[in-house]
Predicted model as a PDB file, atoms N, CA, C, CB and O in Angstrom, pLDDT in the B-factor column:
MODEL        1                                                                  
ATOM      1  N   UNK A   1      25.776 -25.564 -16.293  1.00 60.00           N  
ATOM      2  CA  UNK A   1      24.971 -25.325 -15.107  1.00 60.00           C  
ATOM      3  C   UNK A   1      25.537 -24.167 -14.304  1.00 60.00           C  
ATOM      4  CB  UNK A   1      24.896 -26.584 -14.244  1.00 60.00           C  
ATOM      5  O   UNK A   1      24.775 -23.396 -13.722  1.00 60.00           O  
ATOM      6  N   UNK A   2      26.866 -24.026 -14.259  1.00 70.00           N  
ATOM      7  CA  UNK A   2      27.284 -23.010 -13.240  1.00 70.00           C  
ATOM      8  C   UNK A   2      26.853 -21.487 -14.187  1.00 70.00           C  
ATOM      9  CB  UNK A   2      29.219 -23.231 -12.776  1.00 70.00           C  
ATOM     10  O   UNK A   2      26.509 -20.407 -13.708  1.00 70.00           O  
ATOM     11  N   UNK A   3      27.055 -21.947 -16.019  1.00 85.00           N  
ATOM     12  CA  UNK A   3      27.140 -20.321 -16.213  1.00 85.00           C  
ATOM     13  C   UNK A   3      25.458 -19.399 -15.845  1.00 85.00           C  
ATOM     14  CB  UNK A   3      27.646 -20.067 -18.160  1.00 85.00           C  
ATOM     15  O   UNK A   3      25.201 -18.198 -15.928  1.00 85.00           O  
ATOM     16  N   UNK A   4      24.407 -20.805 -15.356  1.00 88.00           N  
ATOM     17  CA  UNK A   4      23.310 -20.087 -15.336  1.00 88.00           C  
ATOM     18  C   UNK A   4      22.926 -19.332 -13.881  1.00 88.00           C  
ATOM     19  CB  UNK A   4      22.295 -21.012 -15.789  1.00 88.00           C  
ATOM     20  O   UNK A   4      22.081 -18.467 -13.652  1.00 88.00           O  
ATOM     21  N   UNK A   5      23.841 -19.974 -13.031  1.00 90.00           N  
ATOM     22  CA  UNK A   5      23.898 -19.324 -11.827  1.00 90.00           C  
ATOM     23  C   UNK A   5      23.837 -17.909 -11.615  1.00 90.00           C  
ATOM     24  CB  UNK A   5      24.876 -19.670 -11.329  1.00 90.00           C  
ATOM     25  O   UNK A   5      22.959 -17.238 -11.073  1.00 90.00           O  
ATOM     26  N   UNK A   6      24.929 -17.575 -12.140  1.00 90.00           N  
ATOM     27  CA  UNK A   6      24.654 -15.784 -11.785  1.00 90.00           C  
ATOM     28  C   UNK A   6      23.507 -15.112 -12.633  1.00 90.00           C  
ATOM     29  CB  UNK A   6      26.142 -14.756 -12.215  1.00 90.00           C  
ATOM     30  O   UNK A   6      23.019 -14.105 -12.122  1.00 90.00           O  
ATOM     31  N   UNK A   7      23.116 -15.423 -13.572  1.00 93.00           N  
ATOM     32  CA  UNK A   7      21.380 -14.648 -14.829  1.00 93.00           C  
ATOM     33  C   UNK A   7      20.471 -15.013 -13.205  1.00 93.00           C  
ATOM     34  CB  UNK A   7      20.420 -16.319 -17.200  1.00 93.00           C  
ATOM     35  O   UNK A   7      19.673 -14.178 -12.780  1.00 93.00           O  
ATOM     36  N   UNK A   8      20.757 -16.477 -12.350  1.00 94.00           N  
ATOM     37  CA  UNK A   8      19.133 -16.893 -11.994  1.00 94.00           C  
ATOM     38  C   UNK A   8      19.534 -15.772 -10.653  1.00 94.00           C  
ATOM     39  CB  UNK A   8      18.550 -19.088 -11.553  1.00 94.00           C  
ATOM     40  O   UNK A   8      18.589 -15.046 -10.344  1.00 94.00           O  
ATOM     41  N   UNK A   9      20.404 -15.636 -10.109  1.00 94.00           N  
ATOM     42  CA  UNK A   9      20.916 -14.637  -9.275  1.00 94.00           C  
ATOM     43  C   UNK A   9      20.576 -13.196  -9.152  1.00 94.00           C  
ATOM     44  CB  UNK A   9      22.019 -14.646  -9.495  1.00 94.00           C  
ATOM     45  O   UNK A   9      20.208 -12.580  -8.152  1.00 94.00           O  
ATOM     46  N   UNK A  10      20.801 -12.718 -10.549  1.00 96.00           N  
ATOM     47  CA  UNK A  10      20.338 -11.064 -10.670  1.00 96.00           C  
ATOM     48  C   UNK A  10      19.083 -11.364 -10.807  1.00 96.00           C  
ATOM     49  CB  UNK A  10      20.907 -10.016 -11.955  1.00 96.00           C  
ATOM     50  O   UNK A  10      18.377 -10.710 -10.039  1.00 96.00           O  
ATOM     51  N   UNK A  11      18.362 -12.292 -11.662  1.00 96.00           N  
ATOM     52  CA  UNK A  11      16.801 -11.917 -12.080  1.00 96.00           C  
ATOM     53  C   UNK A  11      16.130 -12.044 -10.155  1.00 96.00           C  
ATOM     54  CB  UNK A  11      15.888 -13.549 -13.620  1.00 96.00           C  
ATOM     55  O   UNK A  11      15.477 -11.132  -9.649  1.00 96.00           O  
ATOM     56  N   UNK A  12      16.387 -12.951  -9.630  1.00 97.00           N  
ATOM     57  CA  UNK A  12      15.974 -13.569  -8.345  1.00 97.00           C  
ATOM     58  C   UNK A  12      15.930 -11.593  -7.439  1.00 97.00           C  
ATOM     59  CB  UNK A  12      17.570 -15.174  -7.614  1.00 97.00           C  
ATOM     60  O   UNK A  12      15.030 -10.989  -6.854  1.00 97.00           O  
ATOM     61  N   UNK A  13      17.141 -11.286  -7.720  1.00 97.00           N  
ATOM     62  CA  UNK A  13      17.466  -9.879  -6.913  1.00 97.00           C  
ATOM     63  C   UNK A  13      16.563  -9.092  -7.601  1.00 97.00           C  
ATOM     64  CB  UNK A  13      19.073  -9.210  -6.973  1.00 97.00           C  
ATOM     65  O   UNK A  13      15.687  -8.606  -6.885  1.00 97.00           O  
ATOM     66  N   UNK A  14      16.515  -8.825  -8.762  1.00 98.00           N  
ATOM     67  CA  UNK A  14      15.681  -8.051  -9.488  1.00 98.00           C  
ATOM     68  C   UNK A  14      13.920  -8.112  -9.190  1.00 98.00           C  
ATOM     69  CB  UNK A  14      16.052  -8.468 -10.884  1.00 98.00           C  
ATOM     70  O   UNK A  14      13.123  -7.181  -9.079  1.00 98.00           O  
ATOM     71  N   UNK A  15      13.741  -9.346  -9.130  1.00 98.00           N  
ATOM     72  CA  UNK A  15      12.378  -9.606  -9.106  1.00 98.00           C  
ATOM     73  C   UNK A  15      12.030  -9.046  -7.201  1.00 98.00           C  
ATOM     74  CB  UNK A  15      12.090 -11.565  -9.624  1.00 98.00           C  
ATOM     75  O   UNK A  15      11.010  -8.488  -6.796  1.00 98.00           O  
ATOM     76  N   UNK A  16      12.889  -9.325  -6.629  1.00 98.00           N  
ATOM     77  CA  UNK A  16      12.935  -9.338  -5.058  1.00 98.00           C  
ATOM     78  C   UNK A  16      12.898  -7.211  -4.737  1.00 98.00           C  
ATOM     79  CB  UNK A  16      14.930 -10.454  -4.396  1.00 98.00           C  
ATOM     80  O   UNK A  16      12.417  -6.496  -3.859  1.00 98.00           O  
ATOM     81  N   UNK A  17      13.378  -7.060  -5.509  1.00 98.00           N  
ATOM     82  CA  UNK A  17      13.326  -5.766  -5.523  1.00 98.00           C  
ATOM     83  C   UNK A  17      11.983  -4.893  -5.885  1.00 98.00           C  
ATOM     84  CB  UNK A  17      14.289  -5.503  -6.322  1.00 98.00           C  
ATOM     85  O   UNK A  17      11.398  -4.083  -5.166  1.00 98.00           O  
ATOM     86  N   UNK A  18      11.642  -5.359  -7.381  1.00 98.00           N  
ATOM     87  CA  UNK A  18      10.163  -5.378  -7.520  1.00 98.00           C  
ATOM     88  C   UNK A  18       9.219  -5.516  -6.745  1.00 98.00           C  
ATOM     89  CB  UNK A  18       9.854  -6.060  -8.127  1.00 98.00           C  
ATOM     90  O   UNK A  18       8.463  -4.554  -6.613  1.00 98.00           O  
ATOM     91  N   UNK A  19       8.972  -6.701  -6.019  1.00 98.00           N  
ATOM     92  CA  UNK A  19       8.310  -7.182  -5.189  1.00 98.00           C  
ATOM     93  C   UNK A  19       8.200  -5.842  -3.613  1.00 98.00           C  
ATOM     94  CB  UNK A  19       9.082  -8.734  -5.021  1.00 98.00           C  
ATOM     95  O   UNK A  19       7.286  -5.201  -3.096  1.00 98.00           O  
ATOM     96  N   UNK A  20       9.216  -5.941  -3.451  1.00 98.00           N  
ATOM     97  CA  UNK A  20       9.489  -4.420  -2.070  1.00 98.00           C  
ATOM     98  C   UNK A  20       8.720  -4.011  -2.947  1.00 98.00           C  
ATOM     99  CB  UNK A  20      11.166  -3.299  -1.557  1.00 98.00           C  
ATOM    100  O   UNK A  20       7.740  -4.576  -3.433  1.00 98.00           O  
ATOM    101  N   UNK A  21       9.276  -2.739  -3.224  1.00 98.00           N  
ATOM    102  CA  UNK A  21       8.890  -1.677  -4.122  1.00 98.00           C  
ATOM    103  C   UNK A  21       7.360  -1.889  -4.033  1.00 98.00           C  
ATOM    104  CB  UNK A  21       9.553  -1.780  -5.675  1.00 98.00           C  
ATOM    105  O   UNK A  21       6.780  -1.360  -3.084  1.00 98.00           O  
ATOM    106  N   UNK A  22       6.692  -2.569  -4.877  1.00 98.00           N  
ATOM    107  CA  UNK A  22       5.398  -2.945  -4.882  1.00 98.00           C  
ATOM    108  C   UNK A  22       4.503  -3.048  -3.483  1.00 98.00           C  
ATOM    109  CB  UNK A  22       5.453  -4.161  -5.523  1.00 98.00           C  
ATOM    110  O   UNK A  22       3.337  -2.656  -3.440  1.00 98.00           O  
ATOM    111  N   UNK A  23       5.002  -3.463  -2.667  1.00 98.00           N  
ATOM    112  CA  UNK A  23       4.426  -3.551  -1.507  1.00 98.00           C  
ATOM    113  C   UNK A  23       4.907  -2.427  -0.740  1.00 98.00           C  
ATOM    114  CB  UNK A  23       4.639  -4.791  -0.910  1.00 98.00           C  
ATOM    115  O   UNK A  23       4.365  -2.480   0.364  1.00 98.00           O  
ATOM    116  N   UNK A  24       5.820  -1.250  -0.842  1.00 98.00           N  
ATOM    117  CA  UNK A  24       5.854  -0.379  -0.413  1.00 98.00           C  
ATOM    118  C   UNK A  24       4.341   0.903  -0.611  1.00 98.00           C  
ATOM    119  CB  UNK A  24       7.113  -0.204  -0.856  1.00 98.00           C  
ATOM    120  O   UNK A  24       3.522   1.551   0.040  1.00 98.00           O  
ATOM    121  N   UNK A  25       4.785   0.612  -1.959  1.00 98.00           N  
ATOM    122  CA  UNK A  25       3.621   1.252  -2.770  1.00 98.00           C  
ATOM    123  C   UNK A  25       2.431   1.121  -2.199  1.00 98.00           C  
ATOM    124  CB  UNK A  25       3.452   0.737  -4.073  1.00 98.00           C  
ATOM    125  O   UNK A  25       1.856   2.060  -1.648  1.00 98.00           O  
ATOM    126  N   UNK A  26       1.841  -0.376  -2.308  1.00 98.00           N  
ATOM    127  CA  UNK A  26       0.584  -0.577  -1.642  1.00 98.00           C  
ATOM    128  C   UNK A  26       0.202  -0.400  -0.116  1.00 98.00           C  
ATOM    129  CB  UNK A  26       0.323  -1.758  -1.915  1.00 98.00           C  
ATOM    130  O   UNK A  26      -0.912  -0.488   0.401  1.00 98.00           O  
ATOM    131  N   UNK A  27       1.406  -0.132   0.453  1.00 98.00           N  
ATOM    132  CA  UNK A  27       1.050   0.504   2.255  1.00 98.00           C  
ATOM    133  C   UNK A  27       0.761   1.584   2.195  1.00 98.00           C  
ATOM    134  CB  UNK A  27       2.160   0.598   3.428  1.00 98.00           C  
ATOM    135  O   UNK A  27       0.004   2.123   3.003  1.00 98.00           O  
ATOM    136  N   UNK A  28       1.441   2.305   0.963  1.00 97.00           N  
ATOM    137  CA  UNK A  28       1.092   4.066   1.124  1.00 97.00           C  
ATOM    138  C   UNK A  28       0.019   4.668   0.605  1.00 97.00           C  
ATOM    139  CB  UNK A  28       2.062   4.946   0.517  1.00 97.00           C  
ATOM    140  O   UNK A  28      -0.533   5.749   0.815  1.00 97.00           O  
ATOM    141  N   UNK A  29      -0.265   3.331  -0.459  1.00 98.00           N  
ATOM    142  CA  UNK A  29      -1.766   4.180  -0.943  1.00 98.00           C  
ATOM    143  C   UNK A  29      -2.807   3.462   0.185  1.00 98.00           C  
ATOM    144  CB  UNK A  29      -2.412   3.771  -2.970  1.00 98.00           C  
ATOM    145  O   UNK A  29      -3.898   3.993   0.391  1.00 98.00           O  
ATOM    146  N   UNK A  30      -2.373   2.092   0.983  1.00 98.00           N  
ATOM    147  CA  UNK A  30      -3.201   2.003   1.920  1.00 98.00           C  
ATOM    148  C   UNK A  30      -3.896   3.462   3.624  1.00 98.00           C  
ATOM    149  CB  UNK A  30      -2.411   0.721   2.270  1.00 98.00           C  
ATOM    150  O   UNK A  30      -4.944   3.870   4.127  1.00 98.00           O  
ATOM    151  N   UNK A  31      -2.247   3.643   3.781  1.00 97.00           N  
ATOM    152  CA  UNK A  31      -2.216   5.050   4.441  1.00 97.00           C  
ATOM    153  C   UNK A  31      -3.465   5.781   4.010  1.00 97.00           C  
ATOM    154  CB  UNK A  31      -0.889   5.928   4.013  1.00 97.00           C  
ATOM    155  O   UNK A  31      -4.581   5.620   4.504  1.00 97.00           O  
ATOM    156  N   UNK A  32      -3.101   6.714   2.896  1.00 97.00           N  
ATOM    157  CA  UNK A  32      -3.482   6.861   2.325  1.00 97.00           C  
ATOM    158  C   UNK A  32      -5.225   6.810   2.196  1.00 97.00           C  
ATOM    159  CB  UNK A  32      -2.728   6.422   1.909  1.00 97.00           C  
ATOM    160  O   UNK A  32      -5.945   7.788   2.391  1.00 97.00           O  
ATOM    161  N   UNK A  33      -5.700   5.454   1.827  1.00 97.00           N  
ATOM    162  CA  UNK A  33      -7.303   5.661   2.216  1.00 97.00           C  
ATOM    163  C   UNK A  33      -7.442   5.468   3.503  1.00 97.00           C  
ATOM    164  CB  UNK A  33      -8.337   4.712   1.543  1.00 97.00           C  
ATOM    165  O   UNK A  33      -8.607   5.819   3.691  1.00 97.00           O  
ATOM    166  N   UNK A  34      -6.957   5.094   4.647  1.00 97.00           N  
ATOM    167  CA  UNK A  34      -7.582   4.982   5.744  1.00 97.00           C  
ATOM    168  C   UNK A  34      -7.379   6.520   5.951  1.00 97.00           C  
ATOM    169  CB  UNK A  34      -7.050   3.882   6.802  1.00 97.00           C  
ATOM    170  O   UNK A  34      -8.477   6.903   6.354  1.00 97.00           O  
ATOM    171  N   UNK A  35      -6.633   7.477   5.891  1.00 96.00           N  
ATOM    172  CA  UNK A  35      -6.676   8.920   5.857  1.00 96.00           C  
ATOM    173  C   UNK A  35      -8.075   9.073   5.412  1.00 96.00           C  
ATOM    174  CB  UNK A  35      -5.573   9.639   4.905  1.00 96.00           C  
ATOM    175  O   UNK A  35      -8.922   9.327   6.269  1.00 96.00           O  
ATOM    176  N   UNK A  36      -8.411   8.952   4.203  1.00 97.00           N  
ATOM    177  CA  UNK A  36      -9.508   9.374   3.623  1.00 97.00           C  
ATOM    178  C   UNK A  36     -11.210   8.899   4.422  1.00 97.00           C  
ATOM    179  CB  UNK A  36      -9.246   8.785   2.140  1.00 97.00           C  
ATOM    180  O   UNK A  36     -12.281   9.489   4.565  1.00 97.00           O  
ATOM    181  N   UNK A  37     -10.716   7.636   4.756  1.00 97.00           N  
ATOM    182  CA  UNK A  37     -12.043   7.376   5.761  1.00 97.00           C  
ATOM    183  C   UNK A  37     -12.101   7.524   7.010  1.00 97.00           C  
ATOM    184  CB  UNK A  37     -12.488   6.216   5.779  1.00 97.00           C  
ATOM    185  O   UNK A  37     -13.010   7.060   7.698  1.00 97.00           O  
ATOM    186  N   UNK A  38     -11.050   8.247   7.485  1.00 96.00           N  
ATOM    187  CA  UNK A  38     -11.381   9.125   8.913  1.00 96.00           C  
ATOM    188  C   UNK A  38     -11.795  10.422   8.360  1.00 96.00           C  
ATOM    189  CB  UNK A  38      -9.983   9.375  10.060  1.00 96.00           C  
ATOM    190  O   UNK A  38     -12.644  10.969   9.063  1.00 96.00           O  
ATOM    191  N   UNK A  39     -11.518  10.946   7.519  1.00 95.00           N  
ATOM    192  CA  UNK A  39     -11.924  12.356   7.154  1.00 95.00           C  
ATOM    193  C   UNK A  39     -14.061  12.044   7.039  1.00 95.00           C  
ATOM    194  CB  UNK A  39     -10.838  12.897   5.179  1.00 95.00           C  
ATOM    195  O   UNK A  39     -15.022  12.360   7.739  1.00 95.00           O  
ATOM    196  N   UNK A  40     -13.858  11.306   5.782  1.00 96.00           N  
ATOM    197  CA  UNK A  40     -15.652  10.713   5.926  1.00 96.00           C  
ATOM    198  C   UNK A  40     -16.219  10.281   7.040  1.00 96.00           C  
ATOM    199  CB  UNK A  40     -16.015   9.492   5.149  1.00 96.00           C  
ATOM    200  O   UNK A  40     -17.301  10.739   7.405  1.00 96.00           O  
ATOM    201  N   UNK A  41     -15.721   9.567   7.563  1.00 96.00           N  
ATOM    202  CA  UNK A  41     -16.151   8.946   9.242  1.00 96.00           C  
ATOM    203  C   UNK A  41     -16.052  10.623   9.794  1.00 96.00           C  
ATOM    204  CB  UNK A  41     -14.609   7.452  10.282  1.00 96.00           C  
ATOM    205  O   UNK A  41     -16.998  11.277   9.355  1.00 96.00           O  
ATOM    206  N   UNK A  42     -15.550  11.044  10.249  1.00 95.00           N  
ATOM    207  CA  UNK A  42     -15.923  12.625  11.142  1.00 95.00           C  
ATOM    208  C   UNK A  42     -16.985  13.132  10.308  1.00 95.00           C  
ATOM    209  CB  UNK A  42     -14.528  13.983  11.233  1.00 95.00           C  
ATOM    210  O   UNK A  42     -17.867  13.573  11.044  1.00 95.00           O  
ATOM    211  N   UNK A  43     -17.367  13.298   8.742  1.00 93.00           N  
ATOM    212  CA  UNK A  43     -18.243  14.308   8.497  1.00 93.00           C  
ATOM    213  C   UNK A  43     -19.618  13.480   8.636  1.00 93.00           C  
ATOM    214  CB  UNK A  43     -17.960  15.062   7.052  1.00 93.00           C  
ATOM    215  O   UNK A  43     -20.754  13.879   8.891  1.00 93.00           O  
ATOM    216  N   UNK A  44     -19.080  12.078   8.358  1.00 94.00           N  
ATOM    217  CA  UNK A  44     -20.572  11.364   8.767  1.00 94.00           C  
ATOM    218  C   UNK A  44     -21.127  11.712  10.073  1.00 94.00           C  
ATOM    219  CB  UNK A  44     -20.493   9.766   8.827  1.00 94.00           C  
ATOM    220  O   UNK A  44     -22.353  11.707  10.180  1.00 94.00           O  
ATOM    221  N   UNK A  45     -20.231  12.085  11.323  1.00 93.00           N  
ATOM    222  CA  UNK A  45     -20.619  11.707  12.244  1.00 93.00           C  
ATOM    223  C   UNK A  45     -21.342  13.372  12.717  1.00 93.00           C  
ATOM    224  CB  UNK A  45     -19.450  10.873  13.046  1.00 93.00           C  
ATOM    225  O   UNK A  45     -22.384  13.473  13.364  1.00 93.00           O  
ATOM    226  N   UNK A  46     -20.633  14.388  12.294  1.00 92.00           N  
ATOM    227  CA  UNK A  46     -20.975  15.498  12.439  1.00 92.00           C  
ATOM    228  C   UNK A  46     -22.032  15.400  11.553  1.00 92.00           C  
ATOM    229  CB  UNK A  46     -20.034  16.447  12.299  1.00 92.00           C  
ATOM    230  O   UNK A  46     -22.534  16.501  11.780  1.00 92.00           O  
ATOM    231  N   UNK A  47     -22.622  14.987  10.856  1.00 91.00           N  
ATOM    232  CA  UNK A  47     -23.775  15.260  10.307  1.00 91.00           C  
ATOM    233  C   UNK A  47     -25.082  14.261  10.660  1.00 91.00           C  
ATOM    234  CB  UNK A  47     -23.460  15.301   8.925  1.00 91.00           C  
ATOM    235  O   UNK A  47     -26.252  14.389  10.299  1.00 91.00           O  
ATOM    236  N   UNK A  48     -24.418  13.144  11.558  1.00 90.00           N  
ATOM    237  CA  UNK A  48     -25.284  12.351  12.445  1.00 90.00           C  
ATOM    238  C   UNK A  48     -25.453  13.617  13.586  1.00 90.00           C  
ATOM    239  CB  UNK A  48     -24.502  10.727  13.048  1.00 90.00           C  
ATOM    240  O   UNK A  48     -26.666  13.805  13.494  1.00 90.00           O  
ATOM    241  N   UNK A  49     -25.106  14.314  14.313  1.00 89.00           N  
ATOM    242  CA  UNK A  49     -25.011  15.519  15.210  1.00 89.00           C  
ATOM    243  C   UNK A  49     -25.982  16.151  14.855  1.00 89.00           C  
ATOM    244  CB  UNK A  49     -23.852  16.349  15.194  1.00 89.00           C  
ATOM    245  O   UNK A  49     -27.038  16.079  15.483  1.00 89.00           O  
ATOM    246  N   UNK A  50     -25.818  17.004  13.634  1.00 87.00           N  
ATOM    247  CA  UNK A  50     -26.719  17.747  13.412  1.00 87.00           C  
ATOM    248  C   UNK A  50     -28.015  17.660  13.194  1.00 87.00           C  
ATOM    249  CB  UNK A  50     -26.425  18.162  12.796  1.00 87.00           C  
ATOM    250  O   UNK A  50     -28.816  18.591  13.110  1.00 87.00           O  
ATOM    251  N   UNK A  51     -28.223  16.451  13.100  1.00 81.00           N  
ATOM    252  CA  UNK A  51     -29.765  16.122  12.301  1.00 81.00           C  
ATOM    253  C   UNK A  51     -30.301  15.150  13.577  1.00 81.00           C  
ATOM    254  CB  UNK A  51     -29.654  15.063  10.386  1.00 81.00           C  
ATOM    255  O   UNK A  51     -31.418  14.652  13.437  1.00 81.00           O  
ATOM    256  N   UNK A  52     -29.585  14.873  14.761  1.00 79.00           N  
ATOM    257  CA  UNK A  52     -30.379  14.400  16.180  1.00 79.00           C  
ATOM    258  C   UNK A  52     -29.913  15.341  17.573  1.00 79.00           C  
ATOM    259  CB  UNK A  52     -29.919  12.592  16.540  1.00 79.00           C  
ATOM    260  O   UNK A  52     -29.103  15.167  18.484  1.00 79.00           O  
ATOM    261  N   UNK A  53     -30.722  16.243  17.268  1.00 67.00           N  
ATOM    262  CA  UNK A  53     -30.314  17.061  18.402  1.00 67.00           C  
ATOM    263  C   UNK A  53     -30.536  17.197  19.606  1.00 67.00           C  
ATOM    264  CB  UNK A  53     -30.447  17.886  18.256  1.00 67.00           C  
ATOM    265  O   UNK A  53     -29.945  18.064  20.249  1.00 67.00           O  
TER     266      UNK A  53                                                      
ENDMDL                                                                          
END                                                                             
C-alpha cells in the first residue's frame, strides 16, 4: 500500500496540471471570441446606422 502512494501522487499532480493548462486554454480562446463579437456587434450596428437614417 505505501509503494502505491507516490505513482497515485505524481499521476494526481500530473492530471492537476493538465486540468490548469486546459482551462487556461479555454479562457483564451474564450477572450478571444468575445473579441470577435464586439468587432461584429460594431459592424452590425454601423450598418443598422446606415440603412435608418
Amino acid at each position: 500500500m505505501n509503494d502505491a502512494l507516490p505513482i497515485i501522487s505524481i499521476l494526481t499532480l500530473i492530471f492537476s496540471m493538465l486540468l490548469i493548462s486546459e482551462i487556461l486554454r479555454l479562457r483564451k480562446e474564450q477572450r478571444r471570441q468575445n473579441k470577435k463579437m464586439e468587432y461584429l456587434q460594431k459592424d452590425v450596428n454601423k450598418l443598422k446606422d446606415i440603412n435608418n437614417p
